[in-house]
PDB file of N, CA, C and O in Angstrom, chain B, residues numbered from 101:
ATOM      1  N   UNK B 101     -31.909  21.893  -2.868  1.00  0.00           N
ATOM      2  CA  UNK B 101     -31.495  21.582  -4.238  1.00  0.00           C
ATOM      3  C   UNK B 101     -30.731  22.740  -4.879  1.00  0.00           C
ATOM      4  O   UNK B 101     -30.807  23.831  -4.315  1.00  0.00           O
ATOM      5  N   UNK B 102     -29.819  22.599  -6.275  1.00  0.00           N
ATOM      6  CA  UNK B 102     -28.902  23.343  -6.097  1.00  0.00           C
ATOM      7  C   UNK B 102     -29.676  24.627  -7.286  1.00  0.00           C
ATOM      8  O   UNK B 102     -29.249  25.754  -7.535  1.00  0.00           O
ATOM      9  N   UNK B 103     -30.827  23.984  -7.795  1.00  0.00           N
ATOM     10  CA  UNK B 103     -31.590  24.983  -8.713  1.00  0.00           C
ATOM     11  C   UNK B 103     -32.100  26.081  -7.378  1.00  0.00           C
ATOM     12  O   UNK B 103     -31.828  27.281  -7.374  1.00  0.00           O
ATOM     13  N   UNK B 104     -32.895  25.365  -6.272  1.00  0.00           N
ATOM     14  CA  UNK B 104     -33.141  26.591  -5.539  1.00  0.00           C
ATOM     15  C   UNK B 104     -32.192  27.340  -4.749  1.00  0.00           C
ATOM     16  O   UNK B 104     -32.794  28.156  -4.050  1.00  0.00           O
ATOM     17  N   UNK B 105     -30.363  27.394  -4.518  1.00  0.00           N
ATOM     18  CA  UNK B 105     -29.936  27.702  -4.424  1.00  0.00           C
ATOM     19  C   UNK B 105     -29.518  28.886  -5.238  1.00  0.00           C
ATOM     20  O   UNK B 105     -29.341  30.056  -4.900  1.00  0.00           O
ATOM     21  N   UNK B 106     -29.425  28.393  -6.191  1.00  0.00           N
ATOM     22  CA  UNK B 106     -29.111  29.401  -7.700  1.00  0.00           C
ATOM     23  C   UNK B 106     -29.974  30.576  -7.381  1.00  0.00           C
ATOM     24  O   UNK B 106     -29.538  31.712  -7.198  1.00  0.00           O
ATOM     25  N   UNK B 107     -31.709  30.089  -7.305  1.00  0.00           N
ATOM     26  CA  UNK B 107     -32.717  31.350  -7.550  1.00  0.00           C
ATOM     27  C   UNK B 107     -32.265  31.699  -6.066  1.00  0.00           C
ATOM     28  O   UNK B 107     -31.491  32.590  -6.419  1.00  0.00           O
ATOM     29  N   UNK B 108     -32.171  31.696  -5.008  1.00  0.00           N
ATOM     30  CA  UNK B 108     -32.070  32.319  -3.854  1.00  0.00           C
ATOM     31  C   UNK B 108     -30.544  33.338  -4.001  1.00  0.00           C
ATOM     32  O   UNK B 108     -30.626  34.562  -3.897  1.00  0.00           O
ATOM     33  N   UNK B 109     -29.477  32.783  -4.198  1.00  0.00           N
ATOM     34  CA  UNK B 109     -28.434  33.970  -4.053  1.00  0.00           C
ATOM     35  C   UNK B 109     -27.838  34.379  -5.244  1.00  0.00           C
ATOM     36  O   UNK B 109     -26.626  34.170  -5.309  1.00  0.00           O
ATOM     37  N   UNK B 110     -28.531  35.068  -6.495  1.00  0.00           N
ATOM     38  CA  UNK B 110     -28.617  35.033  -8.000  1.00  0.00           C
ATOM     39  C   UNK B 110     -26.856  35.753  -7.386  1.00  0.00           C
ATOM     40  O   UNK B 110     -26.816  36.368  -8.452  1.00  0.00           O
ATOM     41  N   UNK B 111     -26.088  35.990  -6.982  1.00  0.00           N
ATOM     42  CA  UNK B 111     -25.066  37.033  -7.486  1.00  0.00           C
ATOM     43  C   UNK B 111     -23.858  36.553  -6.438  1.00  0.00           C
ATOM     44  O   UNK B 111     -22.962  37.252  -5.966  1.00  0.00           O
ATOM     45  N   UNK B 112     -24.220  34.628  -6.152  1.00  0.00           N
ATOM     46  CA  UNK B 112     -23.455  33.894  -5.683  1.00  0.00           C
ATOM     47  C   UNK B 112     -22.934  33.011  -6.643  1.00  0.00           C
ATOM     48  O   UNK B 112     -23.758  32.672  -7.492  1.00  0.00           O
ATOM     49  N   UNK B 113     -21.578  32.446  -6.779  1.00  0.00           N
ATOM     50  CA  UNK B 113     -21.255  31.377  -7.423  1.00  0.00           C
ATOM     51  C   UNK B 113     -21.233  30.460  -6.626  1.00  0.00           C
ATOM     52  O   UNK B 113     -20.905  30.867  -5.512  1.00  0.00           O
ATOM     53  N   UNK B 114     -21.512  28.949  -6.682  1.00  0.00           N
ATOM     54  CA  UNK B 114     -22.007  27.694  -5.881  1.00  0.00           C
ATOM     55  C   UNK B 114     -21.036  26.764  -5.734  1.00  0.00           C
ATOM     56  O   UNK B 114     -20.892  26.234  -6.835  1.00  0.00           O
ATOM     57  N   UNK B 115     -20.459  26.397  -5.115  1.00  0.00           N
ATOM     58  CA  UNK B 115     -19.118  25.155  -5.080  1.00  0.00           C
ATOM     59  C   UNK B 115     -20.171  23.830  -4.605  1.00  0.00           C
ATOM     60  O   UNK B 115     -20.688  23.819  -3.487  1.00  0.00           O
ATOM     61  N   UNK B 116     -20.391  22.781  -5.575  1.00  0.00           N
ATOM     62  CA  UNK B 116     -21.332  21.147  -4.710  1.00  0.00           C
ATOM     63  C   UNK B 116     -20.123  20.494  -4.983  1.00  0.00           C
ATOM     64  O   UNK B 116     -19.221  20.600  -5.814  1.00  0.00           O
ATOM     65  N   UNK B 117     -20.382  19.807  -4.050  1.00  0.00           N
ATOM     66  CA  UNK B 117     -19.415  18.010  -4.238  1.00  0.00           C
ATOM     67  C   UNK B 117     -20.536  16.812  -4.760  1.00  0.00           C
ATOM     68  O   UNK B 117     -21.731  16.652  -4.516  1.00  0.00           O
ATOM     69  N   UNK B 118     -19.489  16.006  -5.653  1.00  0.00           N
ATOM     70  CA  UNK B 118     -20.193  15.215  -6.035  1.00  0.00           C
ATOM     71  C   UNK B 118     -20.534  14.340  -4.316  1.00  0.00           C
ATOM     72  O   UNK B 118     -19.643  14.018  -3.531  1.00  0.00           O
ATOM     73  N   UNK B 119     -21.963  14.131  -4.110  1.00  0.00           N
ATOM     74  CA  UNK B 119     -21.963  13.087  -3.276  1.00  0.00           C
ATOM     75  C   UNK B 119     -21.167  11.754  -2.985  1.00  0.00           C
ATOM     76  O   UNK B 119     -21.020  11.117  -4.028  1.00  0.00           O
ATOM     77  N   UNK B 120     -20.612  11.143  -1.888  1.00  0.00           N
ATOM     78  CA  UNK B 120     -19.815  10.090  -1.493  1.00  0.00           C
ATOM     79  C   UNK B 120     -20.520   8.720  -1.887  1.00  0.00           C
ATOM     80  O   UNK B 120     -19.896   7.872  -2.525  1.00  0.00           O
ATOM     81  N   UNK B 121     -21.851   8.526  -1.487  1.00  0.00           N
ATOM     82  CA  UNK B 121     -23.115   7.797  -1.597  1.00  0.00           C
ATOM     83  C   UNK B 121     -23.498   7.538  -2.582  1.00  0.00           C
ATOM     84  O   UNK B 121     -23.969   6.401  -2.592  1.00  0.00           O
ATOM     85  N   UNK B 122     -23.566   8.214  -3.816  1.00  0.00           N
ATOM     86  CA  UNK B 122     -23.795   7.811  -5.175  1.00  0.00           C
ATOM     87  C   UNK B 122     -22.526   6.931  -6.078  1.00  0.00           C
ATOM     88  O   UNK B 122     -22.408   6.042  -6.921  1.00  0.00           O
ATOM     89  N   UNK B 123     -21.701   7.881  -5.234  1.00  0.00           N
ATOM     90  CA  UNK B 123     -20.507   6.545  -6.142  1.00  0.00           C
ATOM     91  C   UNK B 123     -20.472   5.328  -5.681  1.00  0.00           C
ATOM     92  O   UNK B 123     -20.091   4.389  -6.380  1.00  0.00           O
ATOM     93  N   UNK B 124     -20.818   5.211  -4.594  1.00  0.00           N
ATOM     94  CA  UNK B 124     -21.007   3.502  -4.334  1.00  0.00           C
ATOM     95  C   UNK B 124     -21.731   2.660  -4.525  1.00  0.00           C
ATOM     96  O   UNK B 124     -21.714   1.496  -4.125  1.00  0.00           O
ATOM     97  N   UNK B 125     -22.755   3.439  -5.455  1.00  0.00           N
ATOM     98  CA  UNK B 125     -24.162   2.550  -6.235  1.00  0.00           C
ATOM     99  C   UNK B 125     -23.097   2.021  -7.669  1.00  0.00           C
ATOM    100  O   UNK B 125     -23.248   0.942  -8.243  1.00  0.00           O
ATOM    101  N   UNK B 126     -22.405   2.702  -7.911  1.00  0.00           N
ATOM    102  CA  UNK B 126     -21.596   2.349  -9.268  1.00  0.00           C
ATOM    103  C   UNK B 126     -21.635   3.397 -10.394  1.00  0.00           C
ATOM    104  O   UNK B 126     -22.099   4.471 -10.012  1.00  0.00           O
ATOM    105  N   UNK B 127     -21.213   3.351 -11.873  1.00  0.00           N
ATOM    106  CA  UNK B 127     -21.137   4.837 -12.925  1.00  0.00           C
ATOM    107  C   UNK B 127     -22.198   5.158 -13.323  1.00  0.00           C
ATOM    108  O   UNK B 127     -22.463   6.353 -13.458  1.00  0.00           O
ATOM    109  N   UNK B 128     -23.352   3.901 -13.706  1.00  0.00           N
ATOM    110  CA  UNK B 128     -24.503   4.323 -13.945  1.00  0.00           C
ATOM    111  C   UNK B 128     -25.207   5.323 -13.249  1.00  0.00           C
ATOM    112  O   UNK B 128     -25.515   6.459 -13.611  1.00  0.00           O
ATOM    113  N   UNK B 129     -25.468   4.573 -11.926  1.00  0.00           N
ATOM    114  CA  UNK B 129     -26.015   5.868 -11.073  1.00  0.00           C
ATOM    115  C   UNK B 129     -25.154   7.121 -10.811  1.00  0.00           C
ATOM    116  O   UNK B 129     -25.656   8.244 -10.868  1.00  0.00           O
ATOM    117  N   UNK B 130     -24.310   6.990 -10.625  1.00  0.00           N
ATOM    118  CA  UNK B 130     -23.227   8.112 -10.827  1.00  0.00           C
ATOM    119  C   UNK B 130     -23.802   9.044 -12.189  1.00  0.00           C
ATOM    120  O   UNK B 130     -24.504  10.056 -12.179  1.00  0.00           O
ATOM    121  N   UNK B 131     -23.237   8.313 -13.304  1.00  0.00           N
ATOM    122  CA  UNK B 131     -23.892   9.020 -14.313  1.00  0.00           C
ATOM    123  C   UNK B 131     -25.257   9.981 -14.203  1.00  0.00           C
ATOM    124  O   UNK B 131     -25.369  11.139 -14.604  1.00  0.00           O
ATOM    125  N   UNK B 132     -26.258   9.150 -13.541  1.00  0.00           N
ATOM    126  CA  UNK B 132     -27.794   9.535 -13.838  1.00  0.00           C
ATOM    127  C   UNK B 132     -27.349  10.685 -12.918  1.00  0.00           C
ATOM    128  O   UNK B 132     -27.032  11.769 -13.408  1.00  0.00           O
ATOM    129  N   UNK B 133     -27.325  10.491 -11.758  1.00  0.00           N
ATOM    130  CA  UNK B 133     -26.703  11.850 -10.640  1.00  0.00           C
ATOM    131  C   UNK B 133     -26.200  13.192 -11.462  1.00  0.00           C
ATOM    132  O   UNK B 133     -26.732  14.280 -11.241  1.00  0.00           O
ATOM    133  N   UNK B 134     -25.374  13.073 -12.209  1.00  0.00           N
ATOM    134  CA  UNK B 134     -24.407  13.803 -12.761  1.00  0.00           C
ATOM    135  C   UNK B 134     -25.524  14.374 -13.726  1.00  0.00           C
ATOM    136  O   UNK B 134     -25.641  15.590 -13.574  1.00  0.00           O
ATOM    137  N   UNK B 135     -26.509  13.763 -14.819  1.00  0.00           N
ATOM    138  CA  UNK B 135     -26.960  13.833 -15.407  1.00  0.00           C
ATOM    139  C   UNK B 135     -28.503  15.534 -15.138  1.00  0.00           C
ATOM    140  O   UNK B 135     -28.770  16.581 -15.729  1.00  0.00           O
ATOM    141  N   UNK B 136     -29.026  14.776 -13.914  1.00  0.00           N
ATOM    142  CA  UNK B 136     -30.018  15.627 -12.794  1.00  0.00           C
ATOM    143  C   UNK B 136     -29.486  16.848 -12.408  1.00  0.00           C
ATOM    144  O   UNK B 136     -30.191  17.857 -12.423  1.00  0.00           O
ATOM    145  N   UNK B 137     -27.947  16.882 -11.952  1.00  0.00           N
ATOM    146  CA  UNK B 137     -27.437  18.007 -11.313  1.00  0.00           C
ATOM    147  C   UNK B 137     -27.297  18.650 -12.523  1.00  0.00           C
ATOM    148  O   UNK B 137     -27.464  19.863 -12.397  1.00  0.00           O
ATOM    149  N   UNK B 138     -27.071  18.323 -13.565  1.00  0.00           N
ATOM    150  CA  UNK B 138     -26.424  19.328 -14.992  1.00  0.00           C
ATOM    151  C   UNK B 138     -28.183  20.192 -15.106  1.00  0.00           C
ATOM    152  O   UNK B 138     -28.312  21.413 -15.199  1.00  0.00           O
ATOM    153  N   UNK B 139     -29.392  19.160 -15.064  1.00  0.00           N
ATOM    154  CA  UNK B 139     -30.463  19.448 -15.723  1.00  0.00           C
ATOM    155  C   UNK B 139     -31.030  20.921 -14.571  1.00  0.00           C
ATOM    156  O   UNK B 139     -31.772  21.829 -14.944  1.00  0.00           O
ATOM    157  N   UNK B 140     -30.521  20.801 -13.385  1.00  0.00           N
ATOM    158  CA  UNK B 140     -30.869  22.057 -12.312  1.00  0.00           C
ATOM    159  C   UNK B 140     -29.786  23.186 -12.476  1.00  0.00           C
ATOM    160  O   UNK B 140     -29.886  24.243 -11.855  1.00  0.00           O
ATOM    161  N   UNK B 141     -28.827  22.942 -13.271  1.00  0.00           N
ATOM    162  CA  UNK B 141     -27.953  24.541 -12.578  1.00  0.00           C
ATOM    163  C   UNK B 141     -27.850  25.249 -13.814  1.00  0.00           C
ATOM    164  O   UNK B 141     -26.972  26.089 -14.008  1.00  0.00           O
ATOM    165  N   UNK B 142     -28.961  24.851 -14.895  1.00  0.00           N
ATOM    166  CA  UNK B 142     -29.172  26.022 -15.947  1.00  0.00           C
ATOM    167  C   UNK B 142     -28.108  26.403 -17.254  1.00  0.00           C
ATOM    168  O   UNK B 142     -28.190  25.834 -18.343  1.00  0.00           O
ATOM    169  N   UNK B 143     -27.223  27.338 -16.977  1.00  0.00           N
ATOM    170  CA  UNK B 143     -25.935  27.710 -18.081  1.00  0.00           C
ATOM    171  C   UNK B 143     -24.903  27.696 -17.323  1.00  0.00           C
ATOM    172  O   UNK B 143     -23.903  28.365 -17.586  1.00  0.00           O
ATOM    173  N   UNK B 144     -25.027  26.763 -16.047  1.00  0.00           N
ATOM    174  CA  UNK B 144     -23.816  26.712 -14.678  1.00  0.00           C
ATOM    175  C   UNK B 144     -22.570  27.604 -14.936  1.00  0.00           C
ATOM    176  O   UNK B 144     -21.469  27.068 -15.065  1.00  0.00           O
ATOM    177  N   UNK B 145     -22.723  29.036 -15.019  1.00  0.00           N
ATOM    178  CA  UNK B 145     -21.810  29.989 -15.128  1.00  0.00           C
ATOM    179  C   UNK B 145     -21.664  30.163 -13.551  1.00  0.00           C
ATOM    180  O   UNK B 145     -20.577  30.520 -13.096  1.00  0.00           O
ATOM    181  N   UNK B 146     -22.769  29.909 -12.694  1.00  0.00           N
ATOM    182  CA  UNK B 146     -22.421  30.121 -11.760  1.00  0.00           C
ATOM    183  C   UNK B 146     -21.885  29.243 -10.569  1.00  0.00           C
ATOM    184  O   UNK B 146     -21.740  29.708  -9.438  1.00  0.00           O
ATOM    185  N   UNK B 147     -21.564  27.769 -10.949  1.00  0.00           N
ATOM    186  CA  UNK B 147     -21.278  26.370 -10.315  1.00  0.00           C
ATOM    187  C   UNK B 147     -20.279  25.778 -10.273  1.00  0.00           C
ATOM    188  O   UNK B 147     -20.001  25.586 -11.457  1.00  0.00           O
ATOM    189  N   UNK B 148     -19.448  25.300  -9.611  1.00  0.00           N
ATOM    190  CA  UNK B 148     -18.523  24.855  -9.758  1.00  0.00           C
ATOM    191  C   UNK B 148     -18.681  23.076  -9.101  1.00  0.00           C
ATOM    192  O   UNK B 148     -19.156  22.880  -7.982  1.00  0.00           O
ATOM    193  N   UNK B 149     -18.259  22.053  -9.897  1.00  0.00           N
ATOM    194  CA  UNK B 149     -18.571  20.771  -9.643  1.00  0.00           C
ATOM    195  C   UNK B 149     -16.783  19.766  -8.965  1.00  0.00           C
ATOM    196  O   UNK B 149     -15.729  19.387  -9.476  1.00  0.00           O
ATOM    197  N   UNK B 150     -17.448  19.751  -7.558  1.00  0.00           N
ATOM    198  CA  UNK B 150     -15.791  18.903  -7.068  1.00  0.00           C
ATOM    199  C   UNK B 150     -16.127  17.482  -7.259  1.00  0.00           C
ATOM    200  O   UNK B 150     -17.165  16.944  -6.876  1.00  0.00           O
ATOM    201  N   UNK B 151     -15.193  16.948  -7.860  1.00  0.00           N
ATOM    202  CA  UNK B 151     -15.002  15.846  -7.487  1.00  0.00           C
ATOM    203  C   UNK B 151     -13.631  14.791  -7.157  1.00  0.00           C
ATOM    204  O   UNK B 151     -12.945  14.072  -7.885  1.00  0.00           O
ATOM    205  N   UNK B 152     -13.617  15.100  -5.659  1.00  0.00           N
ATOM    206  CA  UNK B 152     -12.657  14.110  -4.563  1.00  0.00           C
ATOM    207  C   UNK B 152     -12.683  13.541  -5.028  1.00  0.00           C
ATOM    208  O   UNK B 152     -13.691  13.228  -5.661  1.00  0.00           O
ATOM    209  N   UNK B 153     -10.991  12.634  -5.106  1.00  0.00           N
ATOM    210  CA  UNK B 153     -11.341  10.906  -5.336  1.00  0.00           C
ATOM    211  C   UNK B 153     -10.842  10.632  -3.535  1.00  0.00           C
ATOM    212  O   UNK B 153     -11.639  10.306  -2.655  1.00  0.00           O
ATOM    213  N   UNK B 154      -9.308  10.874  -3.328  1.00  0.00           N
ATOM    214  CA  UNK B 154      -8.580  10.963  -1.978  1.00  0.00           C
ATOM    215  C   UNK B 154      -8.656   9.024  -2.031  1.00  0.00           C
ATOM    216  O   UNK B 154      -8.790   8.367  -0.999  1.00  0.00           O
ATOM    217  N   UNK B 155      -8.562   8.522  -3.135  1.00  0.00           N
ATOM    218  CA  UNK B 155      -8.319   6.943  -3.493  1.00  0.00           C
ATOM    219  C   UNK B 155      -9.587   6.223  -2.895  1.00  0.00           C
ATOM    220  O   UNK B 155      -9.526   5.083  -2.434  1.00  0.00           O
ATOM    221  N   UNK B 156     -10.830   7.032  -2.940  1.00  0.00           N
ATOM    222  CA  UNK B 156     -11.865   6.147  -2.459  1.00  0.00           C
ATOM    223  C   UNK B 156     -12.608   6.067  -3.540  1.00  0.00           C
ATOM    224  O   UNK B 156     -13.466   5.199  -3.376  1.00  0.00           O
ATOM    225  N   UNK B 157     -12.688   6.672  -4.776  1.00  0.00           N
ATOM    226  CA  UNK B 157     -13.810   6.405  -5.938  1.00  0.00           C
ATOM    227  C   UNK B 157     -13.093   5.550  -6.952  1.00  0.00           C
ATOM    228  O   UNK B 157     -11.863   5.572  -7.012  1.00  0.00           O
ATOM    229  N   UNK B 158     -13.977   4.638  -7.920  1.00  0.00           N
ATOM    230  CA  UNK B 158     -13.189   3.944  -8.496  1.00  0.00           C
ATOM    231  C   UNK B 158     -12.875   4.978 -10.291  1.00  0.00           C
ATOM    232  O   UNK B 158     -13.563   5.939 -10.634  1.00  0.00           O
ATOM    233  N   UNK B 159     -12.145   4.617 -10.799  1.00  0.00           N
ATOM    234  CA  UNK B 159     -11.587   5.013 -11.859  1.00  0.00           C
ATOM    235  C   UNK B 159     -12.716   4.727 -12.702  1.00  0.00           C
ATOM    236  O   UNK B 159     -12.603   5.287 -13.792  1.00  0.00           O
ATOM    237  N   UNK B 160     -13.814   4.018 -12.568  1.00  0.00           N
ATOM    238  CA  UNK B 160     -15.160   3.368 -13.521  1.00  0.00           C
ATOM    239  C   UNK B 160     -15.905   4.875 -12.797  1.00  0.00           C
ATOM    240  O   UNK B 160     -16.460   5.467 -13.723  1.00  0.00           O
ATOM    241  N   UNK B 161     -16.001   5.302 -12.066  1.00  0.00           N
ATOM    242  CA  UNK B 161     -17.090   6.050 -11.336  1.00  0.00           C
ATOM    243  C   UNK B 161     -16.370   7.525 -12.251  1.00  0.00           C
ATOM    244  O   UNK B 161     -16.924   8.015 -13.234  1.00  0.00           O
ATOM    245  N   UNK B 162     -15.539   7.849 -11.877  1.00  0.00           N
ATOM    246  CA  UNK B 162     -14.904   9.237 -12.350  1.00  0.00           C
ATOM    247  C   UNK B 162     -15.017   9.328 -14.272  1.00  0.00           C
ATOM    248  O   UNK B 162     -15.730  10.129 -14.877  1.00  0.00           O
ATOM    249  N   UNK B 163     -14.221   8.411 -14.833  1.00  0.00           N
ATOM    250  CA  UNK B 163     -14.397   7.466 -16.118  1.00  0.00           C
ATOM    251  C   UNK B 163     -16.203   8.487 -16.447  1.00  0.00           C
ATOM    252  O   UNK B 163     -16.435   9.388 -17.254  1.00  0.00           O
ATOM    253  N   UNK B 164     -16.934   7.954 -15.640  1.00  0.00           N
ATOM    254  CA  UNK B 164     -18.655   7.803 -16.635  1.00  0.00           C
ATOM    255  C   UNK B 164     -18.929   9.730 -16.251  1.00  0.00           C
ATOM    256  O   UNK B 164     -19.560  10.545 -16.923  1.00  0.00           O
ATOM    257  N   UNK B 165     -18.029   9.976 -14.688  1.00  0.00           N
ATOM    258  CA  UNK B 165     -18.421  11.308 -14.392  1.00  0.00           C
ATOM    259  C   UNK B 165     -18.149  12.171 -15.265  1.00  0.00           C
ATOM    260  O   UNK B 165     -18.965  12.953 -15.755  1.00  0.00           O
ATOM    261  N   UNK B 166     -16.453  12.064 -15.647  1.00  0.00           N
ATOM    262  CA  UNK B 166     -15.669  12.802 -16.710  1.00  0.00           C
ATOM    263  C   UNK B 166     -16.852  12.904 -18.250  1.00  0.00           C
ATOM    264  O   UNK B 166     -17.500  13.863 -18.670  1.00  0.00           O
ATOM    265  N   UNK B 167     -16.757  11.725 -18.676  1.00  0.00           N
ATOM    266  CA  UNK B 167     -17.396  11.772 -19.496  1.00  0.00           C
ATOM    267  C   UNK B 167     -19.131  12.324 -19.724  1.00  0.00           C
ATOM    268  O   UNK B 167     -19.575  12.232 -20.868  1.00  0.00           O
ATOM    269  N   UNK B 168     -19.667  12.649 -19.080  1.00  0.00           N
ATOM    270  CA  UNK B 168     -21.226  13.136 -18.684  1.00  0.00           C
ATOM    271  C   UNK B 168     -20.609  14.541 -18.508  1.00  0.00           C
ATOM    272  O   UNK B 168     -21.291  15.341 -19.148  1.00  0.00           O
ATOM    273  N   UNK B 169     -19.408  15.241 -17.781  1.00  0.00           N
ATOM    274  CA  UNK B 169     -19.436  16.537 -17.921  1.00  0.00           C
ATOM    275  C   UNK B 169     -18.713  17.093 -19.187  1.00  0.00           C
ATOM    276  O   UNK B 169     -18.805  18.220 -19.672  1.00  0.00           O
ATOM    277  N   UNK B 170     -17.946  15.993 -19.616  1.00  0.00           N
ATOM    278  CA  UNK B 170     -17.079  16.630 -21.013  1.00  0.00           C
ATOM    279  C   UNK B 170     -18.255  16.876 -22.210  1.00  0.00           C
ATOM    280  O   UNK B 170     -18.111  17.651 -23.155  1.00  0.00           O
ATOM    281  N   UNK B 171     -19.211  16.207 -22.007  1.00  0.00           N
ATOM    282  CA  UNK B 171     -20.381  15.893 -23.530  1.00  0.00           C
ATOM    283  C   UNK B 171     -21.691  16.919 -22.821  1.00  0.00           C
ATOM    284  O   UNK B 171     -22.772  16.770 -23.390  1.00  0.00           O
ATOM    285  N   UNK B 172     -21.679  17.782 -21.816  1.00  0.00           N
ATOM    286  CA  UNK B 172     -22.782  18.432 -21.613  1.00  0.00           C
ATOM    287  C   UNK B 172     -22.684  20.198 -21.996  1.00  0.00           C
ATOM    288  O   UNK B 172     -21.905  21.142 -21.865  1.00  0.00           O
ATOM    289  N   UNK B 173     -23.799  19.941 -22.450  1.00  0.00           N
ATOM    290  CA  UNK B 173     -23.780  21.434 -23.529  1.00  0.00           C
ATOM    291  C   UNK B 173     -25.095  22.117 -22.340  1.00  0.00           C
ATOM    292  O   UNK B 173     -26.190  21.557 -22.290  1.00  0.00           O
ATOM    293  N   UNK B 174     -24.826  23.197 -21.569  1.00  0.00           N
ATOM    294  CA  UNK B 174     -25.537  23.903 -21.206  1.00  0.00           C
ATOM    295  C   UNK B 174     -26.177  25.439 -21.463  1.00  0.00           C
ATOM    296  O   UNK B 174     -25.518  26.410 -21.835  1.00  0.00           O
ATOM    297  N   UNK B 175     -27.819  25.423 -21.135  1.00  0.00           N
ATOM    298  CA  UNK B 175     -28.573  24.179 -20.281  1.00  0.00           C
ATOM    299  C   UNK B 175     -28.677  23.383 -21.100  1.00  0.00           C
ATOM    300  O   UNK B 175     -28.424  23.379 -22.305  1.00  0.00           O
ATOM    301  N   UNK B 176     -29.109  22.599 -20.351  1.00  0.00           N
ATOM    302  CA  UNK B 176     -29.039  20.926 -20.348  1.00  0.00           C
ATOM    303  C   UNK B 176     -30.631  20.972 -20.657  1.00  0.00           C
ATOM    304  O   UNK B 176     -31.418  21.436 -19.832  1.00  0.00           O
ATOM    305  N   UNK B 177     -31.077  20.411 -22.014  1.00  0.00           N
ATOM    306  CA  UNK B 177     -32.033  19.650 -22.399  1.00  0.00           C
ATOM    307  C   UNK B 177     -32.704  18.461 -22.373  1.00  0.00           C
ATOM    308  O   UNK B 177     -32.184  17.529 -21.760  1.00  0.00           O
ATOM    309  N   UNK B 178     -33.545  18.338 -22.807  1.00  0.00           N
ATOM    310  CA  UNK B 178     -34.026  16.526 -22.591  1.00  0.00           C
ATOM    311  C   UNK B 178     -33.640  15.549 -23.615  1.00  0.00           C
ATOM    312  O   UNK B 178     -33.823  14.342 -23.455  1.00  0.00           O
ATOM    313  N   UNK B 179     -33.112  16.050 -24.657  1.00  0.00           N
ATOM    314  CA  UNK B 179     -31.871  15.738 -25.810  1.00  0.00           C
ATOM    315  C   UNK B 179     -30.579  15.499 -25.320  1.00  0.00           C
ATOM    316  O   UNK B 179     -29.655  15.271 -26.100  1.00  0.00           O
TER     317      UNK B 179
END
């Protein structure tokens, strides 16, 4: 997980990809995904978040992603 990544190499910055597998559940789950990863990487100064499309994600999936990282104020609360 990418929280125990963080505590293991404190004086690494982290590159994740959004998983391939979650976008094919649809934005919701996408969303919730997006939602979990924000709630583990703290004040993500140290993270960097890819997300490929390469014409395989739909514009609804990126759409709910965009929006979940544009509105997240870190860390990420239960608010």
């Amino acid at each position: 997980p990418i929280g125990e990544a963080l505590a293991a190499w404190p004086d690494k910055a982290i590159w994740v990809g959004f998983p391939g597998p979650v976008y094919a559940q649809g934005p919701e789950p996408a969303r919730q995904y997006a939602r979990e990863l924000l709630a583990q990487i703290g004040a993500g100064d140290r993270v960097a978040i890819a997300m490929s499309t390469e014409n395989q994600v739909s514009n609804e999936n990126l759409l709910a992603l965009t929006d979940i990282l544009e509105r997240a104020v870190l860390p990420l609360t239960t608010a």
